[in-house]
N, C-alpha and C positions, 0 to 999 in steps of 0.2 A: 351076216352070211355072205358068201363070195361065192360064183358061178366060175367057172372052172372050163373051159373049151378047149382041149387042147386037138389037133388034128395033124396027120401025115401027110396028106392029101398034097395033091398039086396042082389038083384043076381049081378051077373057080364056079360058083362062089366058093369062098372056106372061110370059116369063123363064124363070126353070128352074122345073119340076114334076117332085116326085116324086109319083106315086101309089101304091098299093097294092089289090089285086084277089086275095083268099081267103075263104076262111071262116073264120079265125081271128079275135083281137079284136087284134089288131096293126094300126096305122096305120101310113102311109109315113113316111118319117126322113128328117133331114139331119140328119148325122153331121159334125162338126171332131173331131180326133184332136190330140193335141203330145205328142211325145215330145224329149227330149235326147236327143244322140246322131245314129245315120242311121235309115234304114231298115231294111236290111239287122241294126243293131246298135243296137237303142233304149234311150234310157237312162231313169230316173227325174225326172219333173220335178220342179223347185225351188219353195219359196215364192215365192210373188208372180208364178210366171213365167203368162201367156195363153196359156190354152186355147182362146179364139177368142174371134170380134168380127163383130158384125153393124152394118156403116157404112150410112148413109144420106147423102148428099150431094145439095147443089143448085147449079146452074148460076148465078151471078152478074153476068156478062155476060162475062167476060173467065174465070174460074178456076169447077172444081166446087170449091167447099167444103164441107168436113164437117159438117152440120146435127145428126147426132145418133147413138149410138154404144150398143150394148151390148157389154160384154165379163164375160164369163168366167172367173176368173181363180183360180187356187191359192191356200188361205189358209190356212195352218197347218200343221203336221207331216205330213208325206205320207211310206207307208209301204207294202210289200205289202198290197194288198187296200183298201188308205183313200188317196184323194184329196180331201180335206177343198177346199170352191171356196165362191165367193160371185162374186155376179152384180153387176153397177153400169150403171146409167143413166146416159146423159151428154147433155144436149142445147148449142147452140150459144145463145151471149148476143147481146144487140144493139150490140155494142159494136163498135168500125171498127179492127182487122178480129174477128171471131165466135170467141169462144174457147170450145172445149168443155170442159162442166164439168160435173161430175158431181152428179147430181139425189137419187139414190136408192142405196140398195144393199141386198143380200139376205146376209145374212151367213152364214159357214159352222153358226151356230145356228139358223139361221132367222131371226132378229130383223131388220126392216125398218128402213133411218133414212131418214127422206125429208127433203129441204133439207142444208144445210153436216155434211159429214162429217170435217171437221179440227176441230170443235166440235159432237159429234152432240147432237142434244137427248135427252128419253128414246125410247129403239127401241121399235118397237111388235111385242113377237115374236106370230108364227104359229106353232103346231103349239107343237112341243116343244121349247124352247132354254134 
């Protein structure tokens, strides 16, 4: 099933809002969940499988095309209690027609590549990796 928003609107907010209203130090969430398996009977996800993806698309005159992409995604030995993931940026090229291609990535170490990752240069890690 897919949820559908669409609006005319031109103030803001528009689209979906989650907010949050307590006295705690907790902010509002959006939440993506993947399991294998169903609902009712959820299984272990696999290497490599997507955990989610946030599309951006734009209108070309004739088709929306995909402009630019983050995903999500499982990276390494996944186990009770460990989901090992790493993040990737993907923007769209100039090329006729736009192919999306991945910019960036945040690796299950931390470590940043930014530019060609089938030949990364050296990563530049954050924190601890």
């Amino acid at each position: 099933a897919a949820i559908h928003v669409a609006t005319t609107s031109t103030s803001t907010p528009r689209g979906i809002l989650s907010a949050q209203h307590n006295t705690d130090t907790h902010g509002a969430r959006f939440t993506m969940r993947k399991s294998r398996g169903t609902e009712a009977s959820p299984l272990i996800v696999a290497a490599g499988d997507s955990l989610g993806r946030i599309i951006a698309s734009g209108y070309d005159g004739s088709n929306y095309l995909e402009a630019a992409e983050i995903r999500i995604e499982t990276d390494g030995t996944l186990a009770a209690t460990r989901v090992p993931s790493r993040i990737t940026f993907h923007t769209a090229t100039d090329a006729a027609p736009s192919v999306v291609t991945e910019r960036m990535r945040i690796s299950r170490a931390g470590k940043v590549t930014i530019g060609s990752t089938s030949t990364p240069g050296p990563a530049v890690p954050f924190g601890r990796g």
